[in-house]
N, C-alpha and C positions, 0 to 999 in steps of 0.2 A: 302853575299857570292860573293867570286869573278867571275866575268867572264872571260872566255880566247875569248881573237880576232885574228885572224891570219892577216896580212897584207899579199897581194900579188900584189908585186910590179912590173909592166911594167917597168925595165930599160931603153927603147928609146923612151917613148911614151912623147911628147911635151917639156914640159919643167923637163920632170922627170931627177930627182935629183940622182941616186942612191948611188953617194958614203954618202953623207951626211944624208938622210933619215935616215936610222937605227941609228945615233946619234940624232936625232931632237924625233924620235920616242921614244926612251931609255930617252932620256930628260926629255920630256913635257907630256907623258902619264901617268897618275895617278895609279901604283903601287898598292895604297889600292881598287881600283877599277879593273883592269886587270891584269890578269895574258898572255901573247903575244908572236908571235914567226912570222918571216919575211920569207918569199921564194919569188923567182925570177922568172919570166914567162921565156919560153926561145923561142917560137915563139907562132904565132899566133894558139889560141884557147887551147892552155896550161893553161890560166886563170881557163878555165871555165872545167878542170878538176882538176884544185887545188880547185875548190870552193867545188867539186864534193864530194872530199875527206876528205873535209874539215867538213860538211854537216853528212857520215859516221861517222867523229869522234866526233860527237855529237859538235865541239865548235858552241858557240855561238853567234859570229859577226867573217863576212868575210870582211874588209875590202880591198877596190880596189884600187890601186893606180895607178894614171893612168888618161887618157883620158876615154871621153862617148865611143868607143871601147871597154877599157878595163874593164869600170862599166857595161857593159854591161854582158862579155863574165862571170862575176863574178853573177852580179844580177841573168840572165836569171838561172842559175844553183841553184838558193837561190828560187826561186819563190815554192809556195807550201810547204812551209819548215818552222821549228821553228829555222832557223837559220836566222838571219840579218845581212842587208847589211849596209857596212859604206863605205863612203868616201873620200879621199883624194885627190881630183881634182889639177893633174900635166899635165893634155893633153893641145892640142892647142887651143881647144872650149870651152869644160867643159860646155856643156849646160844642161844637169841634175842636175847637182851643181849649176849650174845660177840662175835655175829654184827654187829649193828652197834656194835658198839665203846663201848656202853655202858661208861662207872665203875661198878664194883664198889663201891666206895665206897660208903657210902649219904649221907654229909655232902655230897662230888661230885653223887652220884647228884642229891638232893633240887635242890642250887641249880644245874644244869643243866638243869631243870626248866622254873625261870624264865625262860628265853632260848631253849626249843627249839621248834620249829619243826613242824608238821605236814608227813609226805610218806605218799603212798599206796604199799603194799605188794600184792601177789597173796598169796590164803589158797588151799590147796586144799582140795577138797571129797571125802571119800572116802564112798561111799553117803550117809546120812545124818551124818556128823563131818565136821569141819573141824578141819584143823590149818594150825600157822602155819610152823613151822619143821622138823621132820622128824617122819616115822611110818614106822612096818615092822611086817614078820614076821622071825623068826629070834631069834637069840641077843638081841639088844637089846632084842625083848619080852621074853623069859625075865628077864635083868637087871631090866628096870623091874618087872616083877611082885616077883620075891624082895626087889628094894631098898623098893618099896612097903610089902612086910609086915616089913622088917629092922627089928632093937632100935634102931639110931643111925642118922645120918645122915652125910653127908660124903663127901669124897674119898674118907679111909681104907678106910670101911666099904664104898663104892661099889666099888676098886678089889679087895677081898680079895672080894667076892663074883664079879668077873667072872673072879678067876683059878683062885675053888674051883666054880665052875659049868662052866668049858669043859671042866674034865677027862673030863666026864662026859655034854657035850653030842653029841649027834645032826641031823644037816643038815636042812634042810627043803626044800621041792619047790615051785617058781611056777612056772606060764606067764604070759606077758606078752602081752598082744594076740594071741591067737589063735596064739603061734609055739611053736618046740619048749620041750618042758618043763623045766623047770633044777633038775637033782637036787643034794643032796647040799651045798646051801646054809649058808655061816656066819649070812647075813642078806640078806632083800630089804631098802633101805629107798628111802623117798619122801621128797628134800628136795629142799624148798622154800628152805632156808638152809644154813649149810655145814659146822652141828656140832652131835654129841650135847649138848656142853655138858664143863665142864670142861676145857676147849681139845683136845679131840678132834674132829678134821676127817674129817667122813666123804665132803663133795662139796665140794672148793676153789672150784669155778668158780660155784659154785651164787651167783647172785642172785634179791634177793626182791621185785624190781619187776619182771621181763623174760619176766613171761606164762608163761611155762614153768617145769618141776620135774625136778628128776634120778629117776631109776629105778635102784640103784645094786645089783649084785649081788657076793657077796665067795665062794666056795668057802672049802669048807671045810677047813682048812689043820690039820696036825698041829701039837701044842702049842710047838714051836722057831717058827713060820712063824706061828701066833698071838701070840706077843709080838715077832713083827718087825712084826705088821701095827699093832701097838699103836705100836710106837715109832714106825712111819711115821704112825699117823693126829694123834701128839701134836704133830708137827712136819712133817703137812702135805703128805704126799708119799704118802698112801694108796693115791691115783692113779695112780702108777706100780710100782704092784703086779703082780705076772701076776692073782695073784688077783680081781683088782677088774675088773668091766666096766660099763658106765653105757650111758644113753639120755638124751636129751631131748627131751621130749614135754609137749605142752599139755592132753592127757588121756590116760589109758589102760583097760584091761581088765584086772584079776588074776584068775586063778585057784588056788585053792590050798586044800588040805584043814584048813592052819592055821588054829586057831579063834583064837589068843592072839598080839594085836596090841598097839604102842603109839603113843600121838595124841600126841606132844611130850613123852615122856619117862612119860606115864599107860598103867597097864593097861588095855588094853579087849578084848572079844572082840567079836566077829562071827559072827553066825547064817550068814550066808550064803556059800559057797565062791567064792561070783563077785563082785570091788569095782570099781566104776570113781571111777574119780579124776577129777576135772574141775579147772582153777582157775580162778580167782573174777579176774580182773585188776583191780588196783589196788582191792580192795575193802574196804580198812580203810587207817582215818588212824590214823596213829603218832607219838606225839611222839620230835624225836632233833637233842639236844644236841651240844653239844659234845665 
């Protein structure tokens, strides 16, 4: 029996394609296997009430197209649901797609499609958000805010803002579950998977079935010791930083006076100085190819 997918496509998100997509799609997706239909986001968080609706009309794969943003505002809506999530990774990071080894590609992407498989993943839960792949406070919120409101998009533009921001950045302050306070922080983050995106590794070990999330903390290092921490996280060895220390936990407690957060690469703030994180195990299906 066939399935229907709906694509819902981010027109401006990174490298997204929109006139040519619904041709590539109409092309390479396997006909005896889906039955499909495309809609357009038209600003932020419209995703994640097409997924909504989507969910209502019983189909059966929501696919995302788009940036970890837009797989995001798609997922988060899927979670708890007998509907699944696909992907199409067009944003500028794509670090959910990294993460499992998604094609880049979108020609790959689309007929990988055809033959993939559902498996369940853990989402966490921070107060009210849910993220799939990583969230924090520190410099990587400041990054995702500025890059949010940048003229272009891309590595280029992505990589010139985090060099002309740390000149001028100042550390931030958590406590973690009730213990001593950790001053003078580069970034807390919370992954659930193993990269910002653009093959930058910020927790190697991180898997995203095994119930648990890293807590990941970086000091804050003078500008020689920030581009060693870069060239470490490009290739993977972050971890073996002095700088860097981690936890793993299946919930926790943050305290922090940071209001400016990011849910998978999106600005958010938070009202509240106190978050508890919880995960959700195994509570979204995922399609994943080859």
């Amino acid at each position: 029996m066939k399935k229907h997918i709906r694509f819902i496509i981010n027109p401006i998100s990174g490298i997204g394609q929109k006139k040519i997509l619904p041709n590539l799609i109409d092309k390479y997706l396997d006909k005896d296997v889906y039955t499909y239909d495309i809609v357009f986001t038209e600003d932020k968080g419209h995703a994640t009430e097409l997924a909504r609706e989507a969910v209502k009309e019983g189909v059966d794969v929501v696919c995302a197209v788009g940036g970890d943003g837009s797989v995001n505002e798609v997922g988060s809506a899927l979670v708890n649901t007998s509907t699944s999530l696909a992907i199409l990774p067009t944003g500028s990071g794509n670090g959910l797609a990294r993460h499992l080894k998604m094609s880049l590609k979108l020609k790959k992407a689309i007929k990988n499609l055809n033959t993939a498989k559902p498996t369940s993943i853990d989402t966490i839960k921070i107060n009210d958000k849910i993220f799939l792949g990583v969230a924090g406070f520190g410099f990587d919120a400041l990054i995702a805010d500025r890059f949010d409101k940048y003229h272009s998009r891309g590595f280029m533009s992505y990589a010139k803002l985090v060099l002309t921001e740390f000149r001028k950045y100042k550390g931030i302050s958590i406590r973690i579950n009730d213990g001593e306070c950790q001053h003078d922080l580069l970034f807390c983050t919370f992954a659930n998977a193993s990269q910002f995106g653009n093959g930058f590794v910020i927790s190697p070990h991180s898997r995203i079935n095994d119930n648990k999330f890293e807590i990941i903390c970086i000091r804050n290092p003078n500008y020689l010791g920030f581009l060693k921490l870069l060239w470490r996280s490009y290739f993977g060895s972050i971890h073996k930083s002095s700088s860097y220390f981690s936890m793993e936990v299946n919930s926790a407690k943050i305290e922090t006076e940071e209001k400016y957060a990011h849910i998978d690469g999106e600005p958010v703030t938070f009202d509240k100085s106190i978050l508890n994180l919880n995960t959700l195990p195994k509570s979204l299906q995922i399609l994943v190819g080859k």
